[in-house]
C-alpha positions as CSV (number, residue, x, y, z in Angstrom):
1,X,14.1,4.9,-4.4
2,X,15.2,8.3,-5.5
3,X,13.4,10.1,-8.5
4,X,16.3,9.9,-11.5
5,X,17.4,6.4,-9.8
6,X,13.5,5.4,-10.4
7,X,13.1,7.1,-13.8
8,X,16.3,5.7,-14.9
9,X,15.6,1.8,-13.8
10,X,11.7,1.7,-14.2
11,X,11.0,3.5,-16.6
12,X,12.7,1.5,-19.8
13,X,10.8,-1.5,-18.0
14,X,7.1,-0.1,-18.1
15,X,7.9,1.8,-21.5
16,X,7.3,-1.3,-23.6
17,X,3.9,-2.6,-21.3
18,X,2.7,0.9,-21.9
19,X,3.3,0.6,-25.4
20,X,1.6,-2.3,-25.7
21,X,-1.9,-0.7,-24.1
22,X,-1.2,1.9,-26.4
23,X,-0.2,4.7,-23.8
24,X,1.1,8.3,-24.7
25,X,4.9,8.0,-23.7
26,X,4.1,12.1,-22.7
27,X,0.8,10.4,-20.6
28,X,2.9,8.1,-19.0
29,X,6.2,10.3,-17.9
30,X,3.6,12.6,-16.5
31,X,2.0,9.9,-14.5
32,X,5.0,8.4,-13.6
33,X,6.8,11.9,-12.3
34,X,3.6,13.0,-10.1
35,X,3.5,9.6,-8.4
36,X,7.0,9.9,-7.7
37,X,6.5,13.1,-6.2
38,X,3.5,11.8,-4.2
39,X,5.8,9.4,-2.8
40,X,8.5,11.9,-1.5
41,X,5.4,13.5,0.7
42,X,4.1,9.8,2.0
43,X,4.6,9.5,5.8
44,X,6.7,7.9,7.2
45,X,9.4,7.7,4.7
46,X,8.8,10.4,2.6
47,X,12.4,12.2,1.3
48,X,11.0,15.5,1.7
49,X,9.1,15.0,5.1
50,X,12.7,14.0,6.6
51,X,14.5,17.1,5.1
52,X,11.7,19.7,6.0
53,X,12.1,18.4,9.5
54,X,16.0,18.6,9.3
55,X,15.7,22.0,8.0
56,X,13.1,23.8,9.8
57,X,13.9,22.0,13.2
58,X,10.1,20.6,13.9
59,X,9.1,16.9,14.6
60,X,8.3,14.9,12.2
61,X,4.6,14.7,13.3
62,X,4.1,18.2,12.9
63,X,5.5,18.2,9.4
64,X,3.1,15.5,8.7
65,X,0.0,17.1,9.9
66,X,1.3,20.2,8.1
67,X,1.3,18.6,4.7
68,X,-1.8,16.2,4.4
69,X,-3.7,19.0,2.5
70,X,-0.9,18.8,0.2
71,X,-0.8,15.2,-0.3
72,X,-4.4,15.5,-0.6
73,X,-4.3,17.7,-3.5
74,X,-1.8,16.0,-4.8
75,X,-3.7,13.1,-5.1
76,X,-6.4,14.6,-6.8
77,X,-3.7,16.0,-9.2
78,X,-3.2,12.6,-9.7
79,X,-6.1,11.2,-10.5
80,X,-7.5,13.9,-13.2
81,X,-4.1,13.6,-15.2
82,X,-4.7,10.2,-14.6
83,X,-8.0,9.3,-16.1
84,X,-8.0,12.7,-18.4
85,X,-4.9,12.5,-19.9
86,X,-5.9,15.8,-22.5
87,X,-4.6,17.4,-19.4
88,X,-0.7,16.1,-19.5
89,X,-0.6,15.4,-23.3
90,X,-3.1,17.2,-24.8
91,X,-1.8,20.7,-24.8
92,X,1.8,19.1,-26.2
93,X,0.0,17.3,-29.1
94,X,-1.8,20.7,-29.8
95,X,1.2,22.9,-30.0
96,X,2.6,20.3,-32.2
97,X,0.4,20.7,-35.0
C-alpha cells in the first residue's frame, strides 16, 4: 500500500486502540511513518527498490545487496524510537512548554 493511502486508511483505525493504551498520538505517527518507510526498502516488493532499479539501470539484486545496511539501520532506527519514545516525542513536548 502506498504511504498517504496507508496513513489515510489505517491510521483513524489504530488512533483509537492507541488511545486506549495510552499512546502519544506524536509516538505513534512517528512509529507508524518509519515502518512505512522500512517497508518501501523491504525486498522483494519494496516501492523504492523497484524505482532505484528503473532509474539507475541495475538488477534488482544488486540494489538489494546495496541497501541492507540501510535497512539495517533503519531497523535499529526503529527500534530506539520504538521502545524510547523521548526520542520522537520528547523534544515536541519540550518545546511546548
Amino acid at each position: 500500500m502506498d504511504i498517504f493511502s496507508a496513513i489515510f486508511v489505517v491510521v483513524p483505525l489504530i488512533l483509537p486502540v492507541a488511545a486506549a493504551f495510552q499512546i502519544d498520538p506524536l509516538h505513534l505517527g512517528a512509529i507508524f511513518l518509519i515502518n512505512l518507510e522500512l517497508g518501501y526498502l523491504t525486498p522483494p516488493v519494496g516501492m523504492n527498490l523497484f524505482l532505484a532499479s528503473y532509474r539507475f539501470n541495475k538488477p534488482m539484486p544488486q540494489i538489494t545487496r546495496a541497501v541492507l545496511p540501510f535497512m539495517l539501520v533503519q531497523l535499529a532506527a526503529v527500534l530506539l524510537v520504538t521502545f524510547v519514545p523521548w526520542l520522537s516525542a520528547g523534544f515536541a513536548h519540550w518545546w511546548a512548554q
